[in-house]
VEXNU-78437 format. One record per residue: residue in one letter; x, y, z of N, C-alpha, C, O in turn. Coordinates in pm, whole numbers, plus 50000, padded with zeros to 5 digits. Example, Ala and Ser with C-alpha at 12.3 -4.5 7.8 and 13.67 -1.06 7.14 Angstrom:
# residues 2
A513194943150780512304955050780513204967050780514244966850846/S512854977550708513674989450714512905000350787513415011450804/
***
This chain:
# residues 346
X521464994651900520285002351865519184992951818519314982851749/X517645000251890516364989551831515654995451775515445006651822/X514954991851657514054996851591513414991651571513654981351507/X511824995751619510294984551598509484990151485509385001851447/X509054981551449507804983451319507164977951317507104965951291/X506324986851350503954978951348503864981551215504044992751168/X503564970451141502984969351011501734960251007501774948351040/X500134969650943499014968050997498454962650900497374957450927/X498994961850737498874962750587499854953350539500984950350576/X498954948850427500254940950313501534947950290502704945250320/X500794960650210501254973750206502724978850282503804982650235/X502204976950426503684983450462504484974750520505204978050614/X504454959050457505444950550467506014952550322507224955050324/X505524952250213506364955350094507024973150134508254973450135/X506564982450155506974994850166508244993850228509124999850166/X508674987050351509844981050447510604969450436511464967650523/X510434959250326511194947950316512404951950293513324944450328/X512704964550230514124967150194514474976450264515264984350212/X514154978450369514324986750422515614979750573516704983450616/X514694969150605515294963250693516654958350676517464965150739/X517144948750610518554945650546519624956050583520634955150653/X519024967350505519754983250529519954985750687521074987350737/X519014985750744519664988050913519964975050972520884975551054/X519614967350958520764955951008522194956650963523164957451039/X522234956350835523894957550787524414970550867525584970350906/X523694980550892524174997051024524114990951158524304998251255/X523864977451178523604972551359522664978451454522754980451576/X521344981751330520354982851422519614970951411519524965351301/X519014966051523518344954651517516614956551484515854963251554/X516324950751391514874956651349513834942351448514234931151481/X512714947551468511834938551522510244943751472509814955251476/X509664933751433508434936051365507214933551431507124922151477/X506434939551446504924934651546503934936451406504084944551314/X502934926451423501824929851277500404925151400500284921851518/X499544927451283498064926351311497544917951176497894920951062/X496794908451204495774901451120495034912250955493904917250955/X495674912750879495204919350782495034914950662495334923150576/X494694905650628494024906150457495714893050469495844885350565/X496864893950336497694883150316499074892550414500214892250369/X498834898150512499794904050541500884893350621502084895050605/X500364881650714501174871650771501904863350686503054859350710/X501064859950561501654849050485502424855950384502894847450308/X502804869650345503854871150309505764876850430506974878550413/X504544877350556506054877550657506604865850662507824864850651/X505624852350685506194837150663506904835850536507904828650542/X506664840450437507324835750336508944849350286509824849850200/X508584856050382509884866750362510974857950451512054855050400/X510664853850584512014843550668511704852550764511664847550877/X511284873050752511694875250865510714871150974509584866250965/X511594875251100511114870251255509604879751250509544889651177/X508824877151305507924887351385506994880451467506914868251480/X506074891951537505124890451624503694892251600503564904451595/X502674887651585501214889851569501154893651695501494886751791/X500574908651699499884910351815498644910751830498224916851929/X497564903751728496474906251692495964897051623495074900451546/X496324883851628496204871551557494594867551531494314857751462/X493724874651582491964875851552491524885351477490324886251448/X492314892651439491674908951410491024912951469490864911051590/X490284921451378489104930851494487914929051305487864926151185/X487214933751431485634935351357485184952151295485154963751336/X484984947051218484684963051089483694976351175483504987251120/X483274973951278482104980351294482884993751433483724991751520/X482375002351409483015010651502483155010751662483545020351729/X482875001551696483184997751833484174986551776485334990551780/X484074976351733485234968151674486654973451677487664969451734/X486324987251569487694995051545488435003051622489655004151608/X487575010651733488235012651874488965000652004489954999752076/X488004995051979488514980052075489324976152016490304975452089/X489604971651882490984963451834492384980951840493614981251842/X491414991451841493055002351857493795000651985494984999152014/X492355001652074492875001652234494114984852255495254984352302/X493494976852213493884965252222495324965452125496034956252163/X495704969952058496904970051959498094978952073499104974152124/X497544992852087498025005052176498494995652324499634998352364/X497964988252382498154977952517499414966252480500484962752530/X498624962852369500384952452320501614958752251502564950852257/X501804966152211502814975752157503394978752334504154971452398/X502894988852371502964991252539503894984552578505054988252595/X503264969852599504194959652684505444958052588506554957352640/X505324957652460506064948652417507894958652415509054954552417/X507264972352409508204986552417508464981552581509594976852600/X507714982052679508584989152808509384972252832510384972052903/X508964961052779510184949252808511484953052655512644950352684/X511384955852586512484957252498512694971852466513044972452348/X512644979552501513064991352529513794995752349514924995452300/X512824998252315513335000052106513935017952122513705022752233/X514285022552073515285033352000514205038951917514135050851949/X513425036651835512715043851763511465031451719511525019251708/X510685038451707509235032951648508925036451502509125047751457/X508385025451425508375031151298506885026751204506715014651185/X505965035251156505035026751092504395034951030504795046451011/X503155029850981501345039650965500785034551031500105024850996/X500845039851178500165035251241499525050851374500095061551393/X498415046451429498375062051544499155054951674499625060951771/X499175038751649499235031451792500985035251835501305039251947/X501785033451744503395036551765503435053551777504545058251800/X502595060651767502525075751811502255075351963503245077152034/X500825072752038500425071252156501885059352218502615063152310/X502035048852168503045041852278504295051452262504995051352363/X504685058752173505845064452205506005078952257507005084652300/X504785083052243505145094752360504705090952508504925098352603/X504135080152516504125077952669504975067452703504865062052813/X506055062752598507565061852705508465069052657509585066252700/X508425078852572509405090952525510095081252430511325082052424/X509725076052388510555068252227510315077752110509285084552106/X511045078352036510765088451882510265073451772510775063751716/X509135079151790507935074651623507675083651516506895093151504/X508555078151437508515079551264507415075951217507005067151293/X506635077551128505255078651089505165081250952505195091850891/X505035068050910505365067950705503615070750665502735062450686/X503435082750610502205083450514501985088450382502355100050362/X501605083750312501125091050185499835101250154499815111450084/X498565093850244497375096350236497825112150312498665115250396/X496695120550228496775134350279495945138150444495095131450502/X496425147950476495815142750590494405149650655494025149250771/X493555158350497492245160550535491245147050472490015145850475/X492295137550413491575128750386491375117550495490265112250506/X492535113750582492305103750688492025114350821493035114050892/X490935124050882491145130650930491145124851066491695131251155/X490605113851092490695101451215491995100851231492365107151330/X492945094851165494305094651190495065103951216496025102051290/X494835115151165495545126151188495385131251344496145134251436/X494265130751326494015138151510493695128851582493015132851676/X493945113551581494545105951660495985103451692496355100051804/X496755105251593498305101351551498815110951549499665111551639/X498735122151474500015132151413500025142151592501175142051637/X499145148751675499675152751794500715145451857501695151251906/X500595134251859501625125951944503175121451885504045117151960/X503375123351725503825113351648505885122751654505685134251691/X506945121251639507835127351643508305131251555508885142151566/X508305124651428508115131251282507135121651167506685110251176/X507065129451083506325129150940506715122150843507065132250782/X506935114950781507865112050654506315112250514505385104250523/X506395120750425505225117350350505955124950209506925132550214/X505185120650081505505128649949504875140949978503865143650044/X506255152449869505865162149839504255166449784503715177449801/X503625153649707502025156549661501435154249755500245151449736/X502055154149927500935149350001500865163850121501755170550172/X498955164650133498845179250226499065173350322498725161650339/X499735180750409499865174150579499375188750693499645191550810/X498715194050606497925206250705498665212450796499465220850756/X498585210150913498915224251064500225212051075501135215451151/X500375200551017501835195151068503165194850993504185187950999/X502735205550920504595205750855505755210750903506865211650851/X505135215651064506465217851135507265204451188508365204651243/X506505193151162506975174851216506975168051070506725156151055/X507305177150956506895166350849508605169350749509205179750725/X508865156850719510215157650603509745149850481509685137650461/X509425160450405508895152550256509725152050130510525160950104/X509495139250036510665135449943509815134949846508605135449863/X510475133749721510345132049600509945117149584510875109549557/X508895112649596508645099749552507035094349657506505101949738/X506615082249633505565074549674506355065749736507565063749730/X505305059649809505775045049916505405034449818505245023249866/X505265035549715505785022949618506945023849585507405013349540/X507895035649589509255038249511509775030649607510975030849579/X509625022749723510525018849835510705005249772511744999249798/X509664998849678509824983649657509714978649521510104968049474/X508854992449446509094985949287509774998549181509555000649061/X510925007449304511895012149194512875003049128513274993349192/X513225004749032513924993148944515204991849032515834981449012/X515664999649117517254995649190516294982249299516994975849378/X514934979349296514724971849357514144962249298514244951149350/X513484963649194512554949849124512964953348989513234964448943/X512974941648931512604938348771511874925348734511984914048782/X510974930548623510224919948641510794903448541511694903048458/X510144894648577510724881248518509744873648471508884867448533/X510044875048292509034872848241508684856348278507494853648265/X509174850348301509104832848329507804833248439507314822148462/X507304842548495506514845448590505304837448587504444839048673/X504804841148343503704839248347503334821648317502174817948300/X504484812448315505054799848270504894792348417504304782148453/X505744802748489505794795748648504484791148705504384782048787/X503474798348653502154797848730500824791248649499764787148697/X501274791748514500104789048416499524803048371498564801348296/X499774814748391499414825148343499184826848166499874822148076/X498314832948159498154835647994498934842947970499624847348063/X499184847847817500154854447768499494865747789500174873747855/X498374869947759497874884147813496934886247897496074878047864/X496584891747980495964891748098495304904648148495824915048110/X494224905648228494224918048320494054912348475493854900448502/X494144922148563493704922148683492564932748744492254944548727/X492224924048809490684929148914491524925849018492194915749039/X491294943549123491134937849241490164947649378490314958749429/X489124935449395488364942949475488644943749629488824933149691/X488684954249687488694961149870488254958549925487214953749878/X488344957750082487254949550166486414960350221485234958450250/X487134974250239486804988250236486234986950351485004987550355/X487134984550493486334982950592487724987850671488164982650773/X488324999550598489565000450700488445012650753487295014850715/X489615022250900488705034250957488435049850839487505057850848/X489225050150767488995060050654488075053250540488195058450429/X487315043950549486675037350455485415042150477484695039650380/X484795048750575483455048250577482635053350490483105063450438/X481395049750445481055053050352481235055050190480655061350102/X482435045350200482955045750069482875029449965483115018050005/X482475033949834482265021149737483425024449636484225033249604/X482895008349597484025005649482483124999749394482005004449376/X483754984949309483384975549237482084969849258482304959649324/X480684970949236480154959549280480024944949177480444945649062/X479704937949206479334922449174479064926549017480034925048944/X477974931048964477574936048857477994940448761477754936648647/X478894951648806480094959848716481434952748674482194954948580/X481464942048791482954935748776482454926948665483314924648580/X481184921048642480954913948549481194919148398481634912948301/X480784932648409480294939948284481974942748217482364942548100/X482614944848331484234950548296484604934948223484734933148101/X484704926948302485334909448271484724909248103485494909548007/X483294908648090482864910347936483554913747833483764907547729/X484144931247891484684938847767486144935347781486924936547687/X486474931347891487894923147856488134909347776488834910447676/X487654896447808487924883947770488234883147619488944875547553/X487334895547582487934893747411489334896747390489684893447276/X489974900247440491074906247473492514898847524493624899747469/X492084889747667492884882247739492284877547815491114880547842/X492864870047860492504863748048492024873348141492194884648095/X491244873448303490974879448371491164874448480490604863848508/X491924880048561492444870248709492284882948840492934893148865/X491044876348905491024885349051491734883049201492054872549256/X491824894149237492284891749359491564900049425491274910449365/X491064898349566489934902149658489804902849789489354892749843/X490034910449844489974908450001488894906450070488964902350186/X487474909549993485794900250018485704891349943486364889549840/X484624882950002484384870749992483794872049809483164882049774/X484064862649726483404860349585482574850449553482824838449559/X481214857449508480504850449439480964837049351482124839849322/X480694825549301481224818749242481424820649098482444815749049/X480634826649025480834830148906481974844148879482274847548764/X482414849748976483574852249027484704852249018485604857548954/X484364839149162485534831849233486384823749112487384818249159/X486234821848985486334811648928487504818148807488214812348725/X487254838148854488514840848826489724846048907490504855148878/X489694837349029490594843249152491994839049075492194829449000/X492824848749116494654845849076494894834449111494474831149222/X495574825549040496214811249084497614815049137498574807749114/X497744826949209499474828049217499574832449359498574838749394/X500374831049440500664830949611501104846149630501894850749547/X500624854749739500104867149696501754872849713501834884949690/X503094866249750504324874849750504934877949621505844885549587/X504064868849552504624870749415503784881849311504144883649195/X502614888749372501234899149315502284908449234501924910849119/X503894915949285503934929449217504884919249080505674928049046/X505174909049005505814899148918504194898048877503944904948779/X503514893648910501584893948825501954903248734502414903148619/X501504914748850500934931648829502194931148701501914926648590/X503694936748738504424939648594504324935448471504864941448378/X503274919448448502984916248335501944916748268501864914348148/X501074919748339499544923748343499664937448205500404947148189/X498634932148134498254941348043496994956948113496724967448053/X496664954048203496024963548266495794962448468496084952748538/X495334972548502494824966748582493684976148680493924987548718/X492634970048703491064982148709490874976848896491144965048915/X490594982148981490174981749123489784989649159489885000649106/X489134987049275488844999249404489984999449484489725004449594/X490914996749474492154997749584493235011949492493535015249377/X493515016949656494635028949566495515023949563496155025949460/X496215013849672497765009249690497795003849568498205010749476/X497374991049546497834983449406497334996249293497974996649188/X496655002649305496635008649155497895020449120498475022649014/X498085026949261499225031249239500645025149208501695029949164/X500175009749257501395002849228501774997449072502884995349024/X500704996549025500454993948876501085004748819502035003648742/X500445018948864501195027948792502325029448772502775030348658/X503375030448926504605030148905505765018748840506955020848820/X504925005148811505274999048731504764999548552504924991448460/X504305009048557504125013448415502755005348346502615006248224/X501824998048419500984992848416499945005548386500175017048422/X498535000348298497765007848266496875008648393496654997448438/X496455016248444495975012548612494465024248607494425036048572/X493605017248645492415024248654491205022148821490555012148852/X491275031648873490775028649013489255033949027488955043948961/X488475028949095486995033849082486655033349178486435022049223/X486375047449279486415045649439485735059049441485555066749347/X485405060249561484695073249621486115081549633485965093749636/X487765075649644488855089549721488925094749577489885102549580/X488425094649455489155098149344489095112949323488015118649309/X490175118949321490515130149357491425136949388492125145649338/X491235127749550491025140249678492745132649741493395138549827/X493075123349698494575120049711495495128449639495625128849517/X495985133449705497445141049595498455132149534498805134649418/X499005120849603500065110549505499665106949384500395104349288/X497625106649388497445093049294496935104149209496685100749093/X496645119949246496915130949138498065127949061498175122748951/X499365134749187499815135649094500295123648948500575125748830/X500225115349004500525100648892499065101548777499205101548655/X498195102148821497575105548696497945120148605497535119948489/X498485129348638498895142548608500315138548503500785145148411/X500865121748574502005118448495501395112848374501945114048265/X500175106448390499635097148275499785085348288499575078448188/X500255077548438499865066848499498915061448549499035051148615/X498055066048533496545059348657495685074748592495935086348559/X494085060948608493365072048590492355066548702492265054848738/X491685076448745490505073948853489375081348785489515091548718/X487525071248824486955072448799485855075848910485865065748979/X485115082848953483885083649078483065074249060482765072548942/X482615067849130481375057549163479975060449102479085052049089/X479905075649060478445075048960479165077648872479295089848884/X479885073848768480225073148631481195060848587482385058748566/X479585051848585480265040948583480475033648354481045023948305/X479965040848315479825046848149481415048348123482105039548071/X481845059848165483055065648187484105055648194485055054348117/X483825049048292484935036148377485035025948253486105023948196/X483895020148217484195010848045484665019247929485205013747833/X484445035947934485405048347817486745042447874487235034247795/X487255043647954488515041848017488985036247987489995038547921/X488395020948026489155012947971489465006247854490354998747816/X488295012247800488405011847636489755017147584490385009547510/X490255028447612490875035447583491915029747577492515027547472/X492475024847742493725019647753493895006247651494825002647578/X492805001447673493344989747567493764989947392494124981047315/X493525003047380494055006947263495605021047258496015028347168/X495985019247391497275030247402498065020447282497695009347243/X499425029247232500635024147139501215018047238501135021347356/X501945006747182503044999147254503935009747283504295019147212/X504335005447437505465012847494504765025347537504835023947659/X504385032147525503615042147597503635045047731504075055147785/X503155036147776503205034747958504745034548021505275040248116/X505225024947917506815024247986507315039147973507715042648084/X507475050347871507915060647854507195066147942508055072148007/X505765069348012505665078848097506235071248203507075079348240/X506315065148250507005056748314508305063248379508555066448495/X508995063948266510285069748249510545081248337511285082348435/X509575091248266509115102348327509605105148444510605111248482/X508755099848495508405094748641509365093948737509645100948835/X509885082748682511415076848792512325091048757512845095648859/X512555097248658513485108448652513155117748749514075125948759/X512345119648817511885127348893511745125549048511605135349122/X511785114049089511785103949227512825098449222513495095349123/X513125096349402514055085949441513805071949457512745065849454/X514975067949475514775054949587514065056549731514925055549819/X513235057849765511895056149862512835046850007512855053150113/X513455034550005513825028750073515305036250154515455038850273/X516015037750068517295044450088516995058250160517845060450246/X516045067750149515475080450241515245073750324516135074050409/X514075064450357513695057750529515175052350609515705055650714/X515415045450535516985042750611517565050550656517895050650775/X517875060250565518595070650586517975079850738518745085150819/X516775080150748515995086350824516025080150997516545084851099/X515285068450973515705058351072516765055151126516825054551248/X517685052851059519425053151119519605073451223519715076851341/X519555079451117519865089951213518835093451320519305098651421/X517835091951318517195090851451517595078051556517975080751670/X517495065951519518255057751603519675065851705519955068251822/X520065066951603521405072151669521295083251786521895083151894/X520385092851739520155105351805519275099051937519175108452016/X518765089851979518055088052038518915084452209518225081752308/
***
């Protein structure tokens, strides 16, 4: 049995690292295809596993860019299915939907994002796709006759504790301060990005201010930084970001993945984006008292915030924390579980 996975994101190489092990030890053979994304290659080099760039240029932000690099992804997937003939397709992707109903392969389709929020993806991807896998907090509209939803986020796949703990030597290994926050700004140029802000230049300054009295400030960025900045980029190699993040006394971005990831590591996590809202996961986790999100005109609010957190009681976060995991699974162990029996059925 073969099982392929387009992974397009940092994101859904951590979401699947443990995932794989699990169907190899079942004798399915996993094979990975990626695309040029932000540190997504240099943590497959530094995982050992095998894969394929099918997209080693990327594509260009602009909407002819983003059709030409789909068409162009959808053409190499294509070939790469009708010479190795895979058992099941697996990703977030629309491209493993279109290649697998036009060679009758079954594509699994991991999402969180709701789906009046990516409505591009949806009615590119979900007609074609063979099932759903998404959280219970997530709407999946006219497709819940293709959808199997679990108790948990696609962070539970890599920083539930049956999978990570953190090591405090982390902050020694690297030169890290004893207390710290993180910045991290978006390049916000994926296809559900349009029109949408985060951090600018200005604000990140104003935030760094009301922190330093405090601790250290270490960014990480997928656009380019100013030098007055750049000068607080992370000194740490990005496979090691969710060992940062667990020691991190806070952490403020325009990104949902890492802020949700903060959350579920019990991190004080604060996101400042145009989706704040309109996501149901990163509801419900603020509803837990993990993450709070702020809108882009209340930017007053966003320094209340974080005021705030920096004065929660010790331990606090870890107890909602707690919460939390009592209520969710293991994230990795469902995909397996999922993937294996479709393999088989196939």
């Amino acid at each position: 049995m073969k099982a392929m996975f387009y992974l397009g994101h940092p994101a859904h190489f951590h979401m699947l690292k443990n995932v794989f092990p699990v169907l190899n030890e079942r004798g399915i053979e996993t094979h990975i295809l990626i695309k040029k994304k932000d540190v997504l290659e240099t943590l497959l080099k530094a995982s050992g596993f095998p894969y394929t760039n099918i997209q080693p240029e990327g594509r260009k932000s602009t909407t002819f860019g983003i059709i030409k690099g789909l068409a162009e992804r959808d053409w190499e997937i294509f070939k790469w299915c009708r010479k190795n003939k895979p058992d099941v397709l697996v990703g977030t992707s629309v491209e493993i939907t279109h290649v697998g109903k036009l060679l009758g392969i079954t594509s699994i389709v991991l999402n969180e994002d709701d789906a009046d929020q990516v409505p591009r993806f949806a009615k590119l991807g979900y007609p074609f796709m063979t099932r759903l896998l998404a959280p219970v907090s997530c709407r999946v509209g006219k497709w819940g006759h293709k959808t199997t939803q679990y108790e948990g986020y696609h962070e539970l796949a890599y920083l539930h504790p049956d999978h990570f703990q953190f090591d405090p030597t982390i902050k020694t290994k690297f030169g890290l301060a004893e207390k710290y926050f993180i910045l991290r700004f978006s390049g916000l140029d994926a296809h559900h990005d349009d029109g949408k802000t985060g951090i600018n230049d200005e604000l990140a300054l104003n935030i760094i201010s009301l922190l330093l009295p405090h601790g250290s400030v270490y960014i990480t960025s997928e656009r380019p930084l100013r030098p007055d900045l750049d000068k607080y980029r992370m000194p740490v190699p990005p496979e090691h970001i969710h060992q940062v993040m667990a020691g991190a006394s806070m952490f403020i971005g325009d990104s949902q993945t890492m802020a949700a990831e903060a959350a579920v590591l019990g991190v004080p996590s604060v996101r400042f984006n145009d989706f704040v809202g309109k996501l149901g996961y990163l509801n419900e986790l603020q509803d837990l008292g993990l993450t709070r999100g702020v809108e882009t005109d209340k930017e007053d609010l966003l320094i209340e915030v974080i005021k705030g957190y920096l004065n929660l009681p010790d331990g606090e976060m870890q107890r909602r924390k707690a919460t939390m995991l009592a209520q969710k699974i293991n994230v990795a162990e469902f995909f397996a579980d999922v993937i294996t029996e479709e393999a088989k059925r196939a």
